[in-house]
PyMOL Python script that loads the backbone (N, CA, C, O; Angstrom):
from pymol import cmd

cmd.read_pdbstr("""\
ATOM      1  N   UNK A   1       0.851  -1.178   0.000  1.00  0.00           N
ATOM      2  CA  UNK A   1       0.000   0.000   0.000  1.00  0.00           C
ATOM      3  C   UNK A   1       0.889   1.231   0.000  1.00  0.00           C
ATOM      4  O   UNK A   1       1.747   1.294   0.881  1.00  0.00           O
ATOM      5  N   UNK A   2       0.811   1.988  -0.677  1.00  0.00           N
ATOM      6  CA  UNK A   2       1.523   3.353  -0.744  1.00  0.00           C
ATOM      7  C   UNK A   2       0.488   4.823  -0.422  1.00  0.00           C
ATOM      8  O   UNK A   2      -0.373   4.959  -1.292  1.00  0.00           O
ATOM      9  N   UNK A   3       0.476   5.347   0.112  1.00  0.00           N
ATOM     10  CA  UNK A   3      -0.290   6.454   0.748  1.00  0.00           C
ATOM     11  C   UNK A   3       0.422   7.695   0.294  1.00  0.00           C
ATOM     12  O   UNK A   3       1.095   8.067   1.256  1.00  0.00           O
ATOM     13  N   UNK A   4       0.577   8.455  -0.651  1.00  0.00           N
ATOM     14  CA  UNK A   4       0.212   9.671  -1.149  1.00  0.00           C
ATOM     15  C   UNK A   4       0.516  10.747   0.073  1.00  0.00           C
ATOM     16  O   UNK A   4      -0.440  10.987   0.811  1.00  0.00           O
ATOM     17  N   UNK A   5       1.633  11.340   0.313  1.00  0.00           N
ATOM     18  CA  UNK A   5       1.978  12.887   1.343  1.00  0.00           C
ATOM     19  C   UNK A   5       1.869  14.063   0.941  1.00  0.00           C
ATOM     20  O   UNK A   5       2.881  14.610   0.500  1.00  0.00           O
ATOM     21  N   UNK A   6       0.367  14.919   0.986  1.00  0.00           N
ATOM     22  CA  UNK A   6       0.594  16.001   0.022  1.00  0.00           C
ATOM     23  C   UNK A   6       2.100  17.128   0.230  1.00  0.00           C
ATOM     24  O   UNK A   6       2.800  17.415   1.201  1.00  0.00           O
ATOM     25  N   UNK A   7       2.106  17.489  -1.092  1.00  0.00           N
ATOM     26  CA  UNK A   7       3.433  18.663  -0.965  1.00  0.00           C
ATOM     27  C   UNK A   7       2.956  19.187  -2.476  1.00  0.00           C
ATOM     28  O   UNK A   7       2.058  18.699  -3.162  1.00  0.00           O
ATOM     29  N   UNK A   8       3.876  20.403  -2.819  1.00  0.00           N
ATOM     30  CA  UNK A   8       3.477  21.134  -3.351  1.00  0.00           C
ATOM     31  C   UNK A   8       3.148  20.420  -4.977  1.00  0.00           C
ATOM     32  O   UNK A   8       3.258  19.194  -4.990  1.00  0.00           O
ATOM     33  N   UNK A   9       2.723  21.144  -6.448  1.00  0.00           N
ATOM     34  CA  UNK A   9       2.470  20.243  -7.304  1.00  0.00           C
ATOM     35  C   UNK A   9       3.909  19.530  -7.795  1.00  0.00           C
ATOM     36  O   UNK A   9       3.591  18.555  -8.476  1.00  0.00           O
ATOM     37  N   UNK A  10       5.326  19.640  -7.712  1.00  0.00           N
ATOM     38  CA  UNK A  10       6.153  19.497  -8.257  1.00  0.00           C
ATOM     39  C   UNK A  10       6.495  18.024  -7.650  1.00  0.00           C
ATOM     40  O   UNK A  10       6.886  17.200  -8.476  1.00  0.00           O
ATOM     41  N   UNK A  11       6.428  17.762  -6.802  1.00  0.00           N
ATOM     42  CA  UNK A  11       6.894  17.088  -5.893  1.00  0.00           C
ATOM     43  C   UNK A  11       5.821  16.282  -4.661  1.00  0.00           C
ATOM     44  O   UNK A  11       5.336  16.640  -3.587  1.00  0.00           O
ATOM     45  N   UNK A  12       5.779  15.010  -5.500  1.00  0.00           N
ATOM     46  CA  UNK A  12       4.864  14.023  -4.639  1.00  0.00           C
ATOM     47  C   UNK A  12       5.654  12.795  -3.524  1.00  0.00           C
ATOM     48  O   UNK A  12       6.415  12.055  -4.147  1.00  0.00           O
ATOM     49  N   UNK A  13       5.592  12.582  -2.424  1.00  0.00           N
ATOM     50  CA  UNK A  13       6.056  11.525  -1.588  1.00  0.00           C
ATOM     51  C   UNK A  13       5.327  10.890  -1.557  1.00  0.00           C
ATOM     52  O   UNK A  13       4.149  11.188  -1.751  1.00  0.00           O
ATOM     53  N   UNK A  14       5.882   9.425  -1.225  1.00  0.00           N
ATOM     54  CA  UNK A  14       4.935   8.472  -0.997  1.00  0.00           C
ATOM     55  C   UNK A  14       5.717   7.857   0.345  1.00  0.00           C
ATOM     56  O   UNK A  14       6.874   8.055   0.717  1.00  0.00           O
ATOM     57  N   UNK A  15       4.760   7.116   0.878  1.00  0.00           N
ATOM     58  CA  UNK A  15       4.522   6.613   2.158  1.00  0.00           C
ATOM     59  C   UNK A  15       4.462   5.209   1.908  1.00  0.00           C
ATOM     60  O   UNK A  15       3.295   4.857   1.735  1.00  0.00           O
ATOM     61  N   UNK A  16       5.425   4.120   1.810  1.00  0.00           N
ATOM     62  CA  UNK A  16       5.187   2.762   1.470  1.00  0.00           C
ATOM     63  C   UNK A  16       5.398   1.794   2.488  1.00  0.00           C
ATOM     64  O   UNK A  16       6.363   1.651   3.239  1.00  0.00           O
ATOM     65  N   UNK A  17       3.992   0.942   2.362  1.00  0.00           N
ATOM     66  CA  UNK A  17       3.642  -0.020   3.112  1.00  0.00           C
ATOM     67  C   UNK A  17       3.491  -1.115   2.503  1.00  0.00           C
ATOM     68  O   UNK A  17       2.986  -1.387   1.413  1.00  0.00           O
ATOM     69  N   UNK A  18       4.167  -1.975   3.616  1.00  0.00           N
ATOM     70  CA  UNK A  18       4.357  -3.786   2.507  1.00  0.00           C
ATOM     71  C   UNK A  18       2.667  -3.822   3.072  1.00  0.00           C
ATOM     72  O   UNK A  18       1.816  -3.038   3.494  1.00  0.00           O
ATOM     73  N   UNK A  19       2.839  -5.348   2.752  1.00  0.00           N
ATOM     74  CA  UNK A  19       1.021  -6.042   2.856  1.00  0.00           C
ATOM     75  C   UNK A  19       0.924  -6.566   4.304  1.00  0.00           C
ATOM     76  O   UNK A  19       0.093  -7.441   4.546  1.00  0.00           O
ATOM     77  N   UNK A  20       2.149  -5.831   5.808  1.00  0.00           N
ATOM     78  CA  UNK A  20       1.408  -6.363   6.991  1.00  0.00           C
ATOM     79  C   UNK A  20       1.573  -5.130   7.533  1.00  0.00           C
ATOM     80  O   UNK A  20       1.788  -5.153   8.745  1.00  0.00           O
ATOM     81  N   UNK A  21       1.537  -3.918   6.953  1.00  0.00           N
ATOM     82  CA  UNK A  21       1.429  -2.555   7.113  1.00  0.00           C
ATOM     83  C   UNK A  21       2.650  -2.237   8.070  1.00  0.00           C
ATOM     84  O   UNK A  21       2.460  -1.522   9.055  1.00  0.00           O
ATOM     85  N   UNK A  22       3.896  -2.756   7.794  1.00  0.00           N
ATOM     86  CA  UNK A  22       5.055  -2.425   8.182  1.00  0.00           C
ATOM     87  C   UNK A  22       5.352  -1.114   7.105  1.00  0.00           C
ATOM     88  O   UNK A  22       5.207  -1.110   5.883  1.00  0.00           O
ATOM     89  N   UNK A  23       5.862   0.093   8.082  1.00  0.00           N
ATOM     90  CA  UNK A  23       6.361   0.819   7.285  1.00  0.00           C
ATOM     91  C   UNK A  23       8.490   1.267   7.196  1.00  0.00           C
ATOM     92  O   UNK A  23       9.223   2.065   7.779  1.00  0.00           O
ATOM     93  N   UNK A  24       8.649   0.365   6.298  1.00  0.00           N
ATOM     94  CA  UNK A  24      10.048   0.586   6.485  1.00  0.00           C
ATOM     95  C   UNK A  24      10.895   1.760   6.364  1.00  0.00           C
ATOM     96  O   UNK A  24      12.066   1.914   6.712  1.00  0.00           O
ATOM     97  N   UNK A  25      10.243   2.401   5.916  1.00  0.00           N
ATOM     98  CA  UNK A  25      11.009   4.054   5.531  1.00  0.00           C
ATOM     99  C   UNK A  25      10.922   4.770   7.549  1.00  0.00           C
ATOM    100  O   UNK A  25      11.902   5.027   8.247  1.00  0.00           O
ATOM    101  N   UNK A  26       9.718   4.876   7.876  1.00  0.00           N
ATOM    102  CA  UNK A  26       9.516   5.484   9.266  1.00  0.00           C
ATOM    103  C   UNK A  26      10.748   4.516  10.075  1.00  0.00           C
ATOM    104  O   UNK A  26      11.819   4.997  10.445  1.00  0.00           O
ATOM    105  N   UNK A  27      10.373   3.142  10.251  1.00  0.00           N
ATOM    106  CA  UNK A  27      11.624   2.264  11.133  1.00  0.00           C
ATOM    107  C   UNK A  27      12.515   2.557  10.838  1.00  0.00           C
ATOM    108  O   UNK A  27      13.078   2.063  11.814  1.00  0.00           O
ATOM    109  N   UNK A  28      13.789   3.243   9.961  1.00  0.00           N
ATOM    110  CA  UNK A  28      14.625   3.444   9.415  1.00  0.00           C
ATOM    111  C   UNK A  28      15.105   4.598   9.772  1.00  0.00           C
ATOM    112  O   UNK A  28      16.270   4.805  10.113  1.00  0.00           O
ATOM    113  N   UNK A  29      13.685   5.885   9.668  1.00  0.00           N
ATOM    114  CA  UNK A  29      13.922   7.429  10.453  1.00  0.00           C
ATOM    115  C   UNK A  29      13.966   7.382  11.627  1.00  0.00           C
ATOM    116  O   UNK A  29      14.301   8.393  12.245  1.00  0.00           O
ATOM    117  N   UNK A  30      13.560   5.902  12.467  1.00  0.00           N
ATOM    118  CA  UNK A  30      13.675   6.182  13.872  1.00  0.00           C
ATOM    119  C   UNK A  30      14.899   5.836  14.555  1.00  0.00           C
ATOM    120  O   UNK A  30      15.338   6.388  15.564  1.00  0.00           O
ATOM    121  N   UNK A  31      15.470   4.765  13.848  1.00  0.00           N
ATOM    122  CA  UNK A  31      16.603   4.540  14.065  1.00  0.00           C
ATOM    123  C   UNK A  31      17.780   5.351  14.095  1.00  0.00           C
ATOM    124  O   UNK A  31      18.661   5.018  14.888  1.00  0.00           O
ATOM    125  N   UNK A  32      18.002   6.640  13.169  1.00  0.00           N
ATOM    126  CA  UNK A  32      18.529   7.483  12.889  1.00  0.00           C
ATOM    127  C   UNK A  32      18.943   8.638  13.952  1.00  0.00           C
ATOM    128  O   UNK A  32      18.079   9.437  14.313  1.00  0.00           O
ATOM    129  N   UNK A  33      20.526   8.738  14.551  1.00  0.00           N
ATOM    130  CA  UNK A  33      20.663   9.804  15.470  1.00  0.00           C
ATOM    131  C   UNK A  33      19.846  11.089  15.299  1.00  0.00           C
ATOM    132  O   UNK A  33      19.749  11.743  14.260  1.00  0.00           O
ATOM    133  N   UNK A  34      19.378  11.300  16.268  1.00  0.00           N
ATOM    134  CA  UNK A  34      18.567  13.211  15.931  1.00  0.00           C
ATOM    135  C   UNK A  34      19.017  14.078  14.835  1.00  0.00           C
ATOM    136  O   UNK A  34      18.298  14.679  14.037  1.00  0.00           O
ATOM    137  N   UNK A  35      20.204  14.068  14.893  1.00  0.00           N
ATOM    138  CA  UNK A  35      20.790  15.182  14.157  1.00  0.00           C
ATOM    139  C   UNK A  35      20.693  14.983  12.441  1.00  0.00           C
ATOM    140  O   UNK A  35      20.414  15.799  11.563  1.00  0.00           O
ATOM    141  N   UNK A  36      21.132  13.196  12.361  1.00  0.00           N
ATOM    142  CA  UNK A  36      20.686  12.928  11.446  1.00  0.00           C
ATOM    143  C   UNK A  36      18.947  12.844  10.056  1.00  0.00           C
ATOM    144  O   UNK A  36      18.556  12.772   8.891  1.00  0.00           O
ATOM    145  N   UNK A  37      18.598  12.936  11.521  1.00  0.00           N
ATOM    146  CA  UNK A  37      16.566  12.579  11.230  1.00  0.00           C
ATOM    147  C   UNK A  37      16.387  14.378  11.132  1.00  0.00           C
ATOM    148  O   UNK A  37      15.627  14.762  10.243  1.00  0.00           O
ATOM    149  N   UNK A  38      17.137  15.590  12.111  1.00  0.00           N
ATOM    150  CA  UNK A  38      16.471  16.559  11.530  1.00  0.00           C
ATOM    151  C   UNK A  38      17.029  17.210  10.052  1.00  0.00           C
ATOM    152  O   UNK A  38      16.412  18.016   9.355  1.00  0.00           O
ATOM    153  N   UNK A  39      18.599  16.526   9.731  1.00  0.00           N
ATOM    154  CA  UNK A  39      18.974  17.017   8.420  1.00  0.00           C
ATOM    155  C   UNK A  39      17.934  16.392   7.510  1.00  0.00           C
ATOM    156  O   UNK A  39      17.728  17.133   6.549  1.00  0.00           O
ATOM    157  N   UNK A  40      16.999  14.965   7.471  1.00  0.00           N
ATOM    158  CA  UNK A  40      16.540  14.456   6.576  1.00  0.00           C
ATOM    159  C   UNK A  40      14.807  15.522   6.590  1.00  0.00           C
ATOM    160  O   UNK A  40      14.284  15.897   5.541  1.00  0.00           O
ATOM    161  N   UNK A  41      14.231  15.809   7.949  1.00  0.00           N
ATOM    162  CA  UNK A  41      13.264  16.136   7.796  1.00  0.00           C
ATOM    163  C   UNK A  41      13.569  17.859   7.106  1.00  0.00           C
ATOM    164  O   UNK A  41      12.677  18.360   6.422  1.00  0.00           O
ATOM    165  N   UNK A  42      15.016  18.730   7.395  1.00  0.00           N
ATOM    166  CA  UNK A  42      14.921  19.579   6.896  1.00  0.00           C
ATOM    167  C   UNK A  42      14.725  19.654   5.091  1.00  0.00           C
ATOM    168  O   UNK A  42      14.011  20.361   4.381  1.00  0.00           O
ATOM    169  N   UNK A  43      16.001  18.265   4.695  1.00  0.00           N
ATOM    170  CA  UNK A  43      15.780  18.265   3.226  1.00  0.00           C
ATOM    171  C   UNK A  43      14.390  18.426   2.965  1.00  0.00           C
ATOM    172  O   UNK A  43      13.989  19.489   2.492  1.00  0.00           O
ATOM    173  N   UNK A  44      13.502  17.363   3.254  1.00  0.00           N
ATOM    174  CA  UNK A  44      12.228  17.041   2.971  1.00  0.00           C
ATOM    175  C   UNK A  44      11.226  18.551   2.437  1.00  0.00           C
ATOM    176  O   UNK A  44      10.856  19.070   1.384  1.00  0.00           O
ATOM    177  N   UNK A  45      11.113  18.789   3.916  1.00  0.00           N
ATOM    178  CA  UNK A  45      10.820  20.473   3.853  1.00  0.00           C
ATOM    179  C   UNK A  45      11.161  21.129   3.104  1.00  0.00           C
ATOM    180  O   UNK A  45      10.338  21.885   2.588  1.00  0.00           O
ATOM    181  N   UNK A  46      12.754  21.164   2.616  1.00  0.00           N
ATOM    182  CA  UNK A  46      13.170  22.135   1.275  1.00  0.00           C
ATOM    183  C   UNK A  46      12.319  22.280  -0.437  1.00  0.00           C
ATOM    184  O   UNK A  46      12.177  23.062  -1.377  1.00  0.00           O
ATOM    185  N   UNK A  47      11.911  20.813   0.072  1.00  0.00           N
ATOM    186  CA  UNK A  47      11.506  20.286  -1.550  1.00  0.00           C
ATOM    187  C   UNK A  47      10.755  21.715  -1.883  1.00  0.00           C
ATOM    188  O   UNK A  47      11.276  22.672  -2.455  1.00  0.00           O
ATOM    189  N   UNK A  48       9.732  21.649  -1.507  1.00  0.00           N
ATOM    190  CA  UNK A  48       8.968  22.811  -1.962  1.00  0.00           C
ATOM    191  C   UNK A  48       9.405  23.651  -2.647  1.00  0.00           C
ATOM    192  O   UNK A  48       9.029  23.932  -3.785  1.00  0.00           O
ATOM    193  N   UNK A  49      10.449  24.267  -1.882  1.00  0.00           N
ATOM    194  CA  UNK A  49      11.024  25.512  -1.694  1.00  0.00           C
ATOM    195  C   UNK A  49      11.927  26.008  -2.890  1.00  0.00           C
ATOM    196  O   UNK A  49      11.911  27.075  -3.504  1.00  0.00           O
ATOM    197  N   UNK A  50      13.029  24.449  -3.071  1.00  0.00           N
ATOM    198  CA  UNK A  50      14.210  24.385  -3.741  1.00  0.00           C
ATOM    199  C   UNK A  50      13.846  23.346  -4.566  1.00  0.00           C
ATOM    200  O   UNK A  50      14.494  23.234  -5.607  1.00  0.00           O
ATOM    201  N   UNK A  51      13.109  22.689  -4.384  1.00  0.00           N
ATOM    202  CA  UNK A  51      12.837  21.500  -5.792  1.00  0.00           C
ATOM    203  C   UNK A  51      14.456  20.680  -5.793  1.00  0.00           C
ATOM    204  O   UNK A  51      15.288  20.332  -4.955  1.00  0.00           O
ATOM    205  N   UNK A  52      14.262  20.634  -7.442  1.00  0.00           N
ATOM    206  CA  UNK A  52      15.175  20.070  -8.144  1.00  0.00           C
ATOM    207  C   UNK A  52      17.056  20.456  -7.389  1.00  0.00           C
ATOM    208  O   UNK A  52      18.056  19.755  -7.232  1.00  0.00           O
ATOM    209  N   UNK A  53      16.796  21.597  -7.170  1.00  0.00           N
ATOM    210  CA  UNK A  53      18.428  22.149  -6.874  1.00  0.00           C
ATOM    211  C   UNK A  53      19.018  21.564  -5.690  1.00  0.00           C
ATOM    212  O   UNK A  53      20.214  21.821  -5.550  1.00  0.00           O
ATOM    213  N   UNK A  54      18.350  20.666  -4.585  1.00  0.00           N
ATOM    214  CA  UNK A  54      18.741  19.803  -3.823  1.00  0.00           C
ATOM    215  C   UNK A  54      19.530  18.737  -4.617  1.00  0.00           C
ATOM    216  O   UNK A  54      20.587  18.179  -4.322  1.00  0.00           O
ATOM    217  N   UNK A  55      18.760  18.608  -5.669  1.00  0.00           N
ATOM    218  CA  UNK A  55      19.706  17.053  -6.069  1.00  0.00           C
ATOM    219  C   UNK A  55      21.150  17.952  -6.869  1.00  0.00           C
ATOM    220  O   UNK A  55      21.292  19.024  -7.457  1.00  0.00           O
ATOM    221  N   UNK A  56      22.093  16.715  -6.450  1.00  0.00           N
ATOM    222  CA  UNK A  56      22.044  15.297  -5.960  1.00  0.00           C
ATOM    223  C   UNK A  56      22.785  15.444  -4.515  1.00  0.00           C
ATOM    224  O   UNK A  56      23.138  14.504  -3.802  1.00  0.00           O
ATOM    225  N   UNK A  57      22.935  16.793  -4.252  1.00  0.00           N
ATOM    226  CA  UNK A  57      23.273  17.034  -2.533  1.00  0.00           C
ATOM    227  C   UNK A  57      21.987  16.760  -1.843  1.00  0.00           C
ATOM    228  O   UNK A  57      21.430  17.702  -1.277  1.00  0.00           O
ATOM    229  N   UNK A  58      21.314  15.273  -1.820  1.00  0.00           N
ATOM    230  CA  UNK A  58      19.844  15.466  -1.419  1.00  0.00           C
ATOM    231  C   UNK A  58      20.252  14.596   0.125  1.00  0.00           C
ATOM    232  O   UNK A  58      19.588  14.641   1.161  1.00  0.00           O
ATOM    233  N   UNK A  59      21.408  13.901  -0.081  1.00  0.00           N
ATOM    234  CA  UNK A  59      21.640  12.718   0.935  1.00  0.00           C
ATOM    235  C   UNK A  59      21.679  13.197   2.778  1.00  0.00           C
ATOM    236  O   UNK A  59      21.838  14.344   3.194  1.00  0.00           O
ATOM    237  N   UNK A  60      21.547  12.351   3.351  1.00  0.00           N
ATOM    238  CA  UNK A  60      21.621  13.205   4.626  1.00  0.00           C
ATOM    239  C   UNK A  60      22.878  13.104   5.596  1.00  0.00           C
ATOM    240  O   UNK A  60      22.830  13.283   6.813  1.00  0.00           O
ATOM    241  N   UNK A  61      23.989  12.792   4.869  1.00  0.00           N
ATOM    242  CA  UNK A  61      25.199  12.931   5.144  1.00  0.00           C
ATOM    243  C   UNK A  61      25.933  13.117   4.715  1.00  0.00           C
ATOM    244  O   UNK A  61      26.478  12.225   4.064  1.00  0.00           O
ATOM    245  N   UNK A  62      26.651  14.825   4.790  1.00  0.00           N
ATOM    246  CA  UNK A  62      26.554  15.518   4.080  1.00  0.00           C
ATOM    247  C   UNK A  62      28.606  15.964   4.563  1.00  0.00           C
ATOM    248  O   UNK A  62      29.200  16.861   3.963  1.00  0.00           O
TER     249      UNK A  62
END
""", "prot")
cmd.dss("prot")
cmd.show_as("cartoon", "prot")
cmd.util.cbc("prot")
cmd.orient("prot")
């Protein structure tokens, strides 16, 4: 199942869930030192903003 995160029109996320509604992307952000999880939630946030010009400095270790 994939669930759709609105953001602006340029730029769609998706939210993917296997078939026992494990979500591996979230287990993965939680695992992640703080500092690390807020560089990823800041990228995220940028999208809007900066689009395309993040890539390919999109990674979160930087």
């Amino acid at each position: 199942m994939i669930n759709s995160i609105p953001t602006d029109k340029k730029f769609a996320l998706y939210d993917y869930k296997d078939e026992n509604g494990n979500n591996d992307f979230k287990e993965w952000t939680k695992k992640l030192q703080k500092v690390e999880r807020a560089k990823l939630n800041a990228k995220l946030d940028m999208l809007p903003s900066k689009g395309s010009e993040l890539f390919p400095h999109v990674g979160i270790c930087q």
